[in-house]
N, C-alpha and C positions, 0 to 999 in steps of 0.2 A: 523297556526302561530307558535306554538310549534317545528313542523318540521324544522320550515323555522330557528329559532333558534337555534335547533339542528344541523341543519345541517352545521351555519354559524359558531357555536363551535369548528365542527370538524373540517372544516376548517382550522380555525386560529392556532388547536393544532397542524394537520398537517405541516402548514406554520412554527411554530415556531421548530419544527425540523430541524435543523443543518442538510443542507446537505453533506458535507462531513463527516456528521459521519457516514452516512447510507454506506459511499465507504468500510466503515475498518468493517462491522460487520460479511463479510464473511470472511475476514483476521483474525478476531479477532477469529473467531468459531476455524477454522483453528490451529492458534497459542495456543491457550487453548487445543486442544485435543494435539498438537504435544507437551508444558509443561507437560500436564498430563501423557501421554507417557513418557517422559522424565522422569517424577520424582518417576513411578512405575517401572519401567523396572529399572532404574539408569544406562543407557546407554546413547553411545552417539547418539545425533541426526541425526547423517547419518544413521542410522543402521532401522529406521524409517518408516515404509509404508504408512506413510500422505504426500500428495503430497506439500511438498514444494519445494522451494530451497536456495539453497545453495550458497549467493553469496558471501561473504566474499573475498573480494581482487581478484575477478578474474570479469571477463566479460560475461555478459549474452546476449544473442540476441534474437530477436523475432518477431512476426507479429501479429497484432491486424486486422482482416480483418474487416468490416461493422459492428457497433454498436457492435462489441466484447468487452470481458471484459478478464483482466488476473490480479492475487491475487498474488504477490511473498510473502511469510513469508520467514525470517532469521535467522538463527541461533542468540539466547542471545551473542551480543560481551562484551568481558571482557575489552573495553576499554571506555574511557567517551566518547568518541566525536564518530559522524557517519556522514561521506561524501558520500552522496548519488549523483550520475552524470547520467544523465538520457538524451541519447543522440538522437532527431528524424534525421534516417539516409537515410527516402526515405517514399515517399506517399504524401498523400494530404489531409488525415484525420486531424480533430479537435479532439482531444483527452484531456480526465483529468484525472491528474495522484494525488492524496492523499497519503502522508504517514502518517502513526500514528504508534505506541508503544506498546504496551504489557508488562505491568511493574508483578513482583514477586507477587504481590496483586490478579493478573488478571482484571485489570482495564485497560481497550483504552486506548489514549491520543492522540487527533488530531494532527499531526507536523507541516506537511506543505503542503500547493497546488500549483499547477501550469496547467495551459491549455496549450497545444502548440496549435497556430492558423492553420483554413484553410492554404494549401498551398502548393507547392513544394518549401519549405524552410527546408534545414538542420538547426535546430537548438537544444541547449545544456541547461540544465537546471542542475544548481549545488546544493544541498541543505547541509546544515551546520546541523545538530541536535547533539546538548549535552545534554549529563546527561540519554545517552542508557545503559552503564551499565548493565549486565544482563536482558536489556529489549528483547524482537523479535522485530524485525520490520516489521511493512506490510507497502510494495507497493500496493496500486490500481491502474488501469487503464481503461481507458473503453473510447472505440473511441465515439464519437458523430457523425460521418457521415455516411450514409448510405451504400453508395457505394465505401467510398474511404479506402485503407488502411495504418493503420502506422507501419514502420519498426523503433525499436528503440535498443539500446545498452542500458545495465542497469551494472556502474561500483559502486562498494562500496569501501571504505575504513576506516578505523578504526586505530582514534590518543588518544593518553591519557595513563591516567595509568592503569595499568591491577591491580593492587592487591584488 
């Protein structure tokens, strides 16, 4: 009987874990060692041997083959707002893509989700996030289909004030 409560605890604590937080906490590793680099070295973050990138204002492309997974972190932008365009350009994978933050603290902060459905549909997903400032951003992604794959375009851009 004791088990059987036990077991139905963990459960439920399991259950109550947020799963899109679980997407950002290899981003999050990530973004914390590339800060911490950052703020012993006092260099800039290209100069860096942590595998990020670097998307700011330009265009990334890529392929998530069969239940893959891909982690972008970002450079901290110095403006408030972040337009994130996350575009599926070919395949037929069901894919979930999670952004979340990395504030000066070192605290996450879930942003926003989106799935693109089964399918040979091109389709675009735009996300708005304010009040990045100094934050990194992490992308997740991670295909949900077995066999199919997703090709996507990843554009950023960055409005507001810098000071």
């Amino acid at each position: 009987m004791k088990k059987l409560q036990l077991l139905t605890i963990l459960t439920v604590l399991l259950l109550a874990v947020p799963i899109h937080g679980q997407n950002c906490i290899k981003g999050a590793k990530l973004a914390r060692q590339l800060k911490a680099y950052y703020e012993q070295n006092n260099q800039s973050l290209n100069n860096t041997k942590i595998p990020y990138m670097r998307i700011e204002g330009v265009n990334k492309t890529g392929t998530l083959y069969g239940q893959g997974t891909k982690t972008i972190i970002t450079d901290p932008p110095k403006k408030y707002t972040c337009y994130i365009t996350i575009q599926k350009t070919d395949g037929r994978a069901k894919t979930k893509v999670v952004v979340c933050s990395l504030n000066k603290n070192g605290t996450t902060r879930f942003r926003r989700e989106h799935t693109f459905p089964n399918g040979n549909n091109t389709l675009s997903k735009r996300f708005k996030i304010a009040g990045t400032k100094d934050e990194i951003i992490i992308i997740s992604m991670k295909n949900l289909s077995v066999g199919n794959k997703f090709k996507y375009r990843i554009e950023t851009e960055y409005w507001g004030n810098s000071n």
